[in-house]
KOLDO-962053 format. One line per field, with one value per residue (C-alpha): residue number from 0; residue in three letters; z, y, x. Coordinates in nm, 4 decimals. Example, Ala and Ser with C-alpha at 12.3 -4.5 7.8 and 13.67 -1.06 7.14 Angstrom:
2
num 0|1
residu ALA|SER
Z 0.7800|0.7140
Y -0.4500|-0.1060
X 1.2300|1.3670
! end
This chain:
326
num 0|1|2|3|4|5|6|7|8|9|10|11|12|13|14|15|16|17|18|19|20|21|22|23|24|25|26|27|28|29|30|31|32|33|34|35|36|37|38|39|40|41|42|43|44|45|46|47|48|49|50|51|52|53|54|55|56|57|58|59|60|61|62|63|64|65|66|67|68|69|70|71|72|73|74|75|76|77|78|79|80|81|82|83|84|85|86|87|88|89|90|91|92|93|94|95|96|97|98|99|100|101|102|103|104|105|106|107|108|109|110|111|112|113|114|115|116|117|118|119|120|121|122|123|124|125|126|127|128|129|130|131|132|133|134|135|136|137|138|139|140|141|142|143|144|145|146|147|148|149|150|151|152|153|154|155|156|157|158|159|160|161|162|163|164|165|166|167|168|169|170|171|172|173|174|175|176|177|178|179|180|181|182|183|184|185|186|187|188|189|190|191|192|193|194|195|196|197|198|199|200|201|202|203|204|205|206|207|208|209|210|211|212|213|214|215|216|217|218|219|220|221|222|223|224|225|226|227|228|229|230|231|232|233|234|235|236|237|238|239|240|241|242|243|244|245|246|247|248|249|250|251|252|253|254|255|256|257|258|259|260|261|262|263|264|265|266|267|268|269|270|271|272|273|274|275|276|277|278|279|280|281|282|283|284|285|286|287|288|289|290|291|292|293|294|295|296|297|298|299|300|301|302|303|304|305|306|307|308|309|310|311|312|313|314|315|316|317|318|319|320|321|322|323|324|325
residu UNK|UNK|UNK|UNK|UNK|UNK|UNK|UNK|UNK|UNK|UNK|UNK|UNK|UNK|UNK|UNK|UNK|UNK|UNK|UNK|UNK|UNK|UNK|UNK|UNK|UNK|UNK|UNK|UNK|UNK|UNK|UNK|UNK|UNK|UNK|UNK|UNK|UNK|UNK|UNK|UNK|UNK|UNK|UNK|UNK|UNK|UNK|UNK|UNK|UNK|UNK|UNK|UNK|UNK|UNK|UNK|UNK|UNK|UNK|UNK|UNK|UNK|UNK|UNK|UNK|UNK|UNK|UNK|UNK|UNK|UNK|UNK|UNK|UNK|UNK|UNK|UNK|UNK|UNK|UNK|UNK|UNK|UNK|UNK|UNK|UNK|UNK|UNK|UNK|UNK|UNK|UNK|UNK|UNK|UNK|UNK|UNK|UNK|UNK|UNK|UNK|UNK|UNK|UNK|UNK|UNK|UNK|UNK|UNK|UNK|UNK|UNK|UNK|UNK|UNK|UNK|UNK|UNK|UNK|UNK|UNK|UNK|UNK|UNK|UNK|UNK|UNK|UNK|UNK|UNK|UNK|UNK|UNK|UNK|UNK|UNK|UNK|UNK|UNK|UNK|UNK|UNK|UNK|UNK|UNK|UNK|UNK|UNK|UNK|UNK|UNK|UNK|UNK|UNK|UNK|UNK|UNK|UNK|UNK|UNK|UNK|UNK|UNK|UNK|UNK|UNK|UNK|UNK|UNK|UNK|UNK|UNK|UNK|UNK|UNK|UNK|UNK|UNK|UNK|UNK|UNK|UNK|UNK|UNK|UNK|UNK|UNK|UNK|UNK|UNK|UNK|UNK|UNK|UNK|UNK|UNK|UNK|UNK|UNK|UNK|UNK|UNK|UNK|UNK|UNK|UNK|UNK|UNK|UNK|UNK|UNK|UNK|UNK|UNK|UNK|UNK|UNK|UNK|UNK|UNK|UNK|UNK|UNK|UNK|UNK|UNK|UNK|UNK|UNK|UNK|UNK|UNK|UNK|UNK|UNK|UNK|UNK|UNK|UNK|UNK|UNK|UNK|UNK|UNK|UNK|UNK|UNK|UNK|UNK|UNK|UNK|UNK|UNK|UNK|UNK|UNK|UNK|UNK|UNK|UNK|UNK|UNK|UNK|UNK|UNK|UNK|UNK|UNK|UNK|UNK|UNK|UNK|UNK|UNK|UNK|UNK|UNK|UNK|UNK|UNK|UNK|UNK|UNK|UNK|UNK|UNK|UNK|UNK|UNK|UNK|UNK|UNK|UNK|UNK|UNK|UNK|UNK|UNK|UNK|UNK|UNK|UNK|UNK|UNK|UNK|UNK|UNK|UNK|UNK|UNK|UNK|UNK|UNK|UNK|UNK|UNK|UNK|UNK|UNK|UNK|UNK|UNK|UNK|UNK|UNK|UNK
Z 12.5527|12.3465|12.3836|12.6616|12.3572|11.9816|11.7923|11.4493|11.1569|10.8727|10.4955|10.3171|10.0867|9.7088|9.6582|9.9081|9.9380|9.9712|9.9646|9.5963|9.6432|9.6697|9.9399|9.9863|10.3388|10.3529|10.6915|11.0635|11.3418|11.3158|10.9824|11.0774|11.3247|11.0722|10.8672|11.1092|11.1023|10.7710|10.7754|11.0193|10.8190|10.6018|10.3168|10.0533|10.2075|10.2294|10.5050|10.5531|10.2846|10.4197|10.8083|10.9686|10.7963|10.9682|10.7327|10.3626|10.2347|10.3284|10.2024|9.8668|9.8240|9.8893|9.6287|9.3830|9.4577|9.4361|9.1173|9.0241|9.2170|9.1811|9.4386|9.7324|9.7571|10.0346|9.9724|10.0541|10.4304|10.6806|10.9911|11.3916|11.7031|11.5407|11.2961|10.9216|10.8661|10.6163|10.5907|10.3847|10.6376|10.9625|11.2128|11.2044|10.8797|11.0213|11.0766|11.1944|10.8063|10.5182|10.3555|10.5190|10.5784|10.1845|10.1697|10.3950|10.2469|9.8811|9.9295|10.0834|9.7864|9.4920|9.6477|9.7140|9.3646|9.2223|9.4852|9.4369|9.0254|9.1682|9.4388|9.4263|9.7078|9.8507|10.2400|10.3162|10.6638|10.7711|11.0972|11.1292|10.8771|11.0999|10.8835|10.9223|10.6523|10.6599|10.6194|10.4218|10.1602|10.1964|10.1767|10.4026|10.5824|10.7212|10.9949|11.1895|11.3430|11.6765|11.5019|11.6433|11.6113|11.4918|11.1608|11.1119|11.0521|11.1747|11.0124|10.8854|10.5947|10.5125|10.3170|9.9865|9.9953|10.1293|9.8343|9.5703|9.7104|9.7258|9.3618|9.2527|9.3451|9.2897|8.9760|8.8547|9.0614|8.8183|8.4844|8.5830|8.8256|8.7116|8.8751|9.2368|9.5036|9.6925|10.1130|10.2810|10.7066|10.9429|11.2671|11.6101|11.7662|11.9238|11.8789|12.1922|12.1468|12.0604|12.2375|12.2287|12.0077|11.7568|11.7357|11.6639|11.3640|11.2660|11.2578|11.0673|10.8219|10.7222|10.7210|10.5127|10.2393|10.2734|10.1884|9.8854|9.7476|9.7790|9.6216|9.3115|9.3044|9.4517|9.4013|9.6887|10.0083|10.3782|10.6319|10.9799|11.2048|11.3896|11.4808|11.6032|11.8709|11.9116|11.8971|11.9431|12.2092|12.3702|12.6954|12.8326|12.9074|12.5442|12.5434|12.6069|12.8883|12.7353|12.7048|12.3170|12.1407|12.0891|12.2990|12.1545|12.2149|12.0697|11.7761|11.7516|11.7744|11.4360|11.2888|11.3242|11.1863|10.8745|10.7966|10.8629|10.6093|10.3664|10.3357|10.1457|10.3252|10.2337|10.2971|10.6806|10.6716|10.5685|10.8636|11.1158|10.9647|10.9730|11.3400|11.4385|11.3103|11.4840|11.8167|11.7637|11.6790|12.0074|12.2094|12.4811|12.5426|12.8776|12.7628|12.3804|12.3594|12.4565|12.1772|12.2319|12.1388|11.8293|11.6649|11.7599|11.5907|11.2561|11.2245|11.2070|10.9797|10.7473|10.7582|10.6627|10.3580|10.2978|10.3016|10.1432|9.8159|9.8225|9.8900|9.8011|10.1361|10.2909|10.6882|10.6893|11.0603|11.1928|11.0199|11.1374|11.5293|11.4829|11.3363|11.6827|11.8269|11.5599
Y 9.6535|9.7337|10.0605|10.1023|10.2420|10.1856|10.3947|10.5114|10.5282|10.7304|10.5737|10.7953|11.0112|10.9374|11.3372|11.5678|11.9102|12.2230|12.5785|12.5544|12.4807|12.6501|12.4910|12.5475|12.4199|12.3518|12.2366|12.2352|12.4109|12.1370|12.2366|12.5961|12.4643|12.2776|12.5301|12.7836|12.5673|12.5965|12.9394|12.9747|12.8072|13.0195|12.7751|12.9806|12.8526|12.9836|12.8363|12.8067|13.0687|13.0672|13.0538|12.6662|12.4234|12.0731|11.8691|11.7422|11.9227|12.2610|12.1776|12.0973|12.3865|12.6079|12.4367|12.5318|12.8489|12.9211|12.7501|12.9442|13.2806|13.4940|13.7583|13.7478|14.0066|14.1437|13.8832|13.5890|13.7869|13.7303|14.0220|13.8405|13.9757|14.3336|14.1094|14.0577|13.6724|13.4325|13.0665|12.9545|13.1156|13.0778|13.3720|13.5368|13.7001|13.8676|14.2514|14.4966|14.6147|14.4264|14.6545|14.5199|14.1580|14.1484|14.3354|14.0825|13.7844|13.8853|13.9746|13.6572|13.4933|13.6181|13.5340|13.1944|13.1248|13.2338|13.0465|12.7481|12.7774|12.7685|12.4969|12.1626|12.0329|12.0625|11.9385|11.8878|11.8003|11.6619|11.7060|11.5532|11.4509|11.5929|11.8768|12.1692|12.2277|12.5780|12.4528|12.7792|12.7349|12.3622|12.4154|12.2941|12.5492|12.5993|12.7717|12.8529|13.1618|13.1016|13.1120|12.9272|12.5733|12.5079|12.6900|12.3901|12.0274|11.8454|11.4683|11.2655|11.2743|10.8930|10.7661|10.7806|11.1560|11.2773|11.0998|11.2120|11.5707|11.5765|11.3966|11.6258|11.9289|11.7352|11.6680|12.0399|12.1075|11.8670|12.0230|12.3370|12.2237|11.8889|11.8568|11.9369|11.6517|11.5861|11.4933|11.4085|11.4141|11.3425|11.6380|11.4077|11.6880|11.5045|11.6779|11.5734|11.7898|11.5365|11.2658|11.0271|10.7576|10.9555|11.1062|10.7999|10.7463|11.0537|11.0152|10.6425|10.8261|11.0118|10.7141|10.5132|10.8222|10.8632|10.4885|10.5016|10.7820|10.6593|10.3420|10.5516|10.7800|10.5730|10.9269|11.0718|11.0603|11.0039|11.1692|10.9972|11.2649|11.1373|10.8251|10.9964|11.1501|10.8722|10.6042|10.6931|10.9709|10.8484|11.0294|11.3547|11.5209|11.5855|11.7628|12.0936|12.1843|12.0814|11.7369|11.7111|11.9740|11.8565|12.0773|12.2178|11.9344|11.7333|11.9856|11.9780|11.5739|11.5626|11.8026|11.5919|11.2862|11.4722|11.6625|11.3482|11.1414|11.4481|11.6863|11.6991|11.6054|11.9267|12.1222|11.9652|12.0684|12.4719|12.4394|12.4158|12.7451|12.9317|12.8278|12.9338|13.2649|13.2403|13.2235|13.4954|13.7455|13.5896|13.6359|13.9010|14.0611|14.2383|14.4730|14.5541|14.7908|14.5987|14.5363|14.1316|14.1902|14.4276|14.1916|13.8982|14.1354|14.1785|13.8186|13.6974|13.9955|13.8706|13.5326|13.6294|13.8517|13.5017|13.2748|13.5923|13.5658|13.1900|13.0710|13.3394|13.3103|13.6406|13.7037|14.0535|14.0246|13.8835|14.1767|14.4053|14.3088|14.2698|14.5923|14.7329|14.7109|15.0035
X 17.4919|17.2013|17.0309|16.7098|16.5539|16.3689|16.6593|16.4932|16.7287|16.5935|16.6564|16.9236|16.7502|16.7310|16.8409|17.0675|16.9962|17.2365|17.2319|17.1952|16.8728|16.5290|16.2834|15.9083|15.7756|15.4264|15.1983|15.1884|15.3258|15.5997|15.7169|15.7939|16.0031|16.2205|16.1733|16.2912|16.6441|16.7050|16.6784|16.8830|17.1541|17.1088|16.9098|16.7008|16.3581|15.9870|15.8119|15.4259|15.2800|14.9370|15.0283|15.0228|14.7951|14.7345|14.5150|14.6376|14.2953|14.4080|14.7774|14.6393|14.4612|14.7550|14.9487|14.6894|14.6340|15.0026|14.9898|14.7388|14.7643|14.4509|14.5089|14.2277|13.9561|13.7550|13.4660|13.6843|13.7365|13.4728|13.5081|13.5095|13.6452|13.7295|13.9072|13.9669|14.0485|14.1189|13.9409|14.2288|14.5064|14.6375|14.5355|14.8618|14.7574|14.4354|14.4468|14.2030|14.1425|14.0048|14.3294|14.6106|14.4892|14.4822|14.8037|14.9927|14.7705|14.8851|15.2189|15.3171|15.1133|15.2874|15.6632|15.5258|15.4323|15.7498|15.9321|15.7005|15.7882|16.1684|16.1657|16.3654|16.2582|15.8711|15.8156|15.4503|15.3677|15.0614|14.9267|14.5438|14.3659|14.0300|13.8842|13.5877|13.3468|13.1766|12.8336|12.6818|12.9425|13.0456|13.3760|13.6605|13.8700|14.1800|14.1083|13.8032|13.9445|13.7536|13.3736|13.0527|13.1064|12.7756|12.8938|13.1223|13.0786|13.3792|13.4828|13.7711|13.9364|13.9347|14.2801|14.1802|14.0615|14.3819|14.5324|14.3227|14.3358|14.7074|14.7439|14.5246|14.7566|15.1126|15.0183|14.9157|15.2716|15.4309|15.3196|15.4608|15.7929|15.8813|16.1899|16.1075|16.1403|15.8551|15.9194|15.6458|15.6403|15.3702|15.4247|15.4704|15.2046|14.9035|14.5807|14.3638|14.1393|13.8340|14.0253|14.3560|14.1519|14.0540|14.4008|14.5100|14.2840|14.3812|14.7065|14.6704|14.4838|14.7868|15.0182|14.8021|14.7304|15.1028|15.1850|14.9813|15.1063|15.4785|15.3191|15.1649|15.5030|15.7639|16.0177|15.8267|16.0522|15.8879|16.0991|15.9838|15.9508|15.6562|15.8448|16.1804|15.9830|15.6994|15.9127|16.3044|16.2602|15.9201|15.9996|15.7401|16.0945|16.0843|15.7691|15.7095|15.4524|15.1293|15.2807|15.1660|15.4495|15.7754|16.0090|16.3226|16.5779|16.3347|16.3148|16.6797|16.7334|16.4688|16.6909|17.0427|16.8583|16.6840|17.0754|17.2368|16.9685|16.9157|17.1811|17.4892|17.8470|17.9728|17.7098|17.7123|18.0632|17.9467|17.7335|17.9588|18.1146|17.7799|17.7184|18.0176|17.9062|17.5534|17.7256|17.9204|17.6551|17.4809|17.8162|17.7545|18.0960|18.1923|18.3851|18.3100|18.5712|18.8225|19.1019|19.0393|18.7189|18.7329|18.9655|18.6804|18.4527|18.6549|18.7611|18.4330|18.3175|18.6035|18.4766|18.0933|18.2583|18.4027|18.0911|17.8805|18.1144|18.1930|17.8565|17.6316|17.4830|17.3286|17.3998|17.1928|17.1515|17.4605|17.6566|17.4264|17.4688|17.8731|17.8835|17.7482|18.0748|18.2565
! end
């Protein structure tokens, strides 16, 4: 019996990735989540360098700047709501000082360039291709960080403005990191905000700037997240509250398909070790000093001395909650 269902099968990649290698994540809310499962396995990954950034616009621009990585100064802040913020970041990095908003801005800007020098594989995700131009300074930002509207002019990115942004910036990447595979997503989180039409064209926006770049570069990868949860899951139970977020088994079902499409056979074997190891830090024991329960505690201590050595993989945390038990 055929499935009550459109099942998406992602193409196999051209590349498979494994801990060996060094991964930038760039983009929406969406790509921190994915991100957030590689780190949890442990990958050597730098997720979202400037905070979540939805349109291609504000995705190129990070690329440059961590190509070329001029540290900010106070005169690219602007002060709201007892705040010092960021047009080019998300307002996570925004701190009651113009001091340590620069501080945390900076830091995170110089370890993104050298891990962007490093990378082998570079996901950008793409979340609307709507876009706010400060009008004083014409200039599109990231984030409006809650300011008048009427300082903003909102439009579309058409198509062939995404691309030449983002061929603009890949190609800078390219003189300096050559050898870095690009993986381009499109995040399955509607933005309703000015309506489920113009979502749409959003969202086609991104498809078709995405199509023609794969047709200039055809070594760029799509990874269809939007359609696993669009068009394979297409069920609200999948959603979290708001009925526009992905929830987390939704999360979770994108991640099997892109380790099944992208990563290495061994490496999927590795991960079964390392989860193993995440539920036992998360174990709860009833009696901790129990013998059973010290020699649970050592075994799995052996086996991260293991994976640390074999696989130069780094379980900071894990050892540090086991280690509660001695």
């Amino acid at each position: 019996m055929k499935p009550f269902r459109t099942v998406v099968t992602p193409d196999k990649s051209p590349f498979q990735i494994s801990h060996r290698d060094k991964i930038v994540s760039i983009g929406s809310c969406f790509s921190e989540n994915i991100g957030k499962k590689f780190s949890d396995y442990k990958f050597s990954i730098n997720v979202n360098p400037f905070g979540q950034q939805y349109n291609p616009h504000s995705v190129a621009t990070a690329i440059e700047r961590l190509l070329a990585p001029v540290p900010y100064t106070e005169k690219d802040l602007v002060y709201h709501d007892e705040l010092y913020h960021s047009f080019d970041h998300h307002g996570s990095f925004s701190r009651a000082t113009a001091a340590e908003t620069l501080q945390v801005i900076n830091d995170n800007l110089l370890q993104a360039a050298e891990d962007l020098k490093q990378a082998t594989i570079l996901f950008l995700t793409f979340g609307t291709s709507h876009v706010f131009e400060l009008k004083d300074e014409t200039r599109i930002v990231s984030n409006c960080h809650k300011l008048s509207g009427t300082q903003f002019e909102k439009r579309l990115m058409p198509p062939d403005e995404i691309v030449k942004a983002i061929t603009g910036a890949l190609n800078k990447f390219k003189i300096q990191n050559s050898k870095c595979q690009i993986v381009f997503t499109v995040s399955p989180v509607r933005y309703f905000a000015f309506g489920h039409h113009e979502n749409t064209v959003s969202k086609a926006h991104l498809f078709s700037a995405i199509h023609a770049l794969q047709q200039q570069q055809p070594a760029y990868f799509y990874f269809p997240a939007y359609e696993l949860v669009m068009d394979d899951l297409r069920d609200y139970r999948f959603f979290a509250e708001d009925m526009l977020h992905p929830n987390y088994q939704a999360s979770d079902y994108v991640w099997e398909k892109l380790c099944a499409t992208m990563l290495e056979p061994k490496t999927l074997l590795l991960m079964r070790d390392i989860d193993e190891l995440l539920l036992a830090a998360r174990h709860k024991p009833r009696n901790p000093a129990s013998a059973a329960h010290q020699k649970f505690v050592r075994k799995n201590l052996e086996k991260i001395e293991k994976l640390e050595k074999e696989f130069d993989l780094k379980f900071k945390e894990e050892r540090k909650i086991l280690n509660r038990f001695f």
